[in-house]
N, C-alpha and C positions, 0 to 999 in steps of 0.2 A: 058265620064265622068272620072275622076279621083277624087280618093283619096289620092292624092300625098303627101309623108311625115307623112300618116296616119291622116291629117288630113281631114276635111270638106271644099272644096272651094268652096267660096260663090263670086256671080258677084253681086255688088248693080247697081239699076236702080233708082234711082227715084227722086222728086223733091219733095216737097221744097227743097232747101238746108238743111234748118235746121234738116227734119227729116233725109235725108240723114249721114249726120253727128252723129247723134242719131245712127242709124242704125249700121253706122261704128265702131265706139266706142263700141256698144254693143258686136260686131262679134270678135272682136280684143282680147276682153276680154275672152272671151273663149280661154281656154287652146287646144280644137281638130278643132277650126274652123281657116280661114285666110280667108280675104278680096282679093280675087285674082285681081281683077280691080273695076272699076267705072265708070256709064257713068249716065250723066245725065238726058239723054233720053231716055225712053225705045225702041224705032224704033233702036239705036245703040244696042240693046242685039245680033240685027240678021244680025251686021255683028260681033262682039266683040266676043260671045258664041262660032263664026267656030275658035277665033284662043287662046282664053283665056279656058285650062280644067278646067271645072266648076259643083257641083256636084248638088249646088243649084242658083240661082238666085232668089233676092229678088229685089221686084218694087213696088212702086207706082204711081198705075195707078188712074183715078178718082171714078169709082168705082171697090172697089177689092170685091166685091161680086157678080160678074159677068165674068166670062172666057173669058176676052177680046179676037179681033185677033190674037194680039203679043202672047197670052198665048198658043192660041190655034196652031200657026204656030212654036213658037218652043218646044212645046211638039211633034207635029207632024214630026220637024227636029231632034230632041234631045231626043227621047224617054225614056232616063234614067232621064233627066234632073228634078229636080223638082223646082216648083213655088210658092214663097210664096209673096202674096201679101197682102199689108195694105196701109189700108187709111190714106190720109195724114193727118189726126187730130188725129190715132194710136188707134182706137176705134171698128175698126176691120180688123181682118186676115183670111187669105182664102189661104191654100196649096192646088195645083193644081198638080198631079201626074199622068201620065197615065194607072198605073197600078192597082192603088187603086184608092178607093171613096174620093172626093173631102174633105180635112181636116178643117171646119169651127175653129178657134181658137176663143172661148168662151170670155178668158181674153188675148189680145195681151200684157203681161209684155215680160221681159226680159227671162223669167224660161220658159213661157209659148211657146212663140218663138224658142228658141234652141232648148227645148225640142221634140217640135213637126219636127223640122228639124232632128235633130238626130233620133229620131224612124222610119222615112219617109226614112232614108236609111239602114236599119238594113234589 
């Protein structure tokens, strides 16, 4: 993992496009976060994560309130790595950490989102 430049780098995963795009935009906006790559599939996180430093990864998956395999094989690779996932209608978020208890996000906004990314690496 890296925090390179002090900031937060974040890998996006996910589909639609649209939310994708939402996603991006959102991350960019942040003054301590960067967008380090993008892939459209999450099956790419596990070749993309060995060569992109990444401190977060976010995806959507079909459902994100459930620790799919993907999550569960690169936390198991990536131990520092953490996971936030949202569903592709943005109606709910699930950070997935291996060190701490699974972080359910209540309201997935925009505050709500970085917020919980930023404290998940403090």
């Amino acid at each position: 993992m890296s925090m390179s430049n002090n900031k937060i780098n974040v890998v996006l995963a996910g589909r639609p496009k649209m939310m994708s795009e939402v996603l991006r935009k959102m991350i960019q906006k942040q003054p301590d976060m960067d967008v380090a790559t993008e892939v459209y599939d999450p099956i790419e996180l596990l070749i993309i994560i060995k060569q992109t430093p990444a401190d977060v990864a976010i995806i959507t998956p079909v459902n994100p309130t459930t620790k799919t395999k993907i999550c569960k094989r690169l936390l198991q690779e990536f131990p520092l790595l953490k996971i936030l996932t949202i569903s592709a209608d943005g109606k709910r978020a699930v950070l997935y950490q291996n060190d701490r208890t699974d972080v359910h996000i209540m309201e997935p906004s925009e505050a709500g989102i970085c917020n919980t990314i930023r404290k998940s690496l403090r």
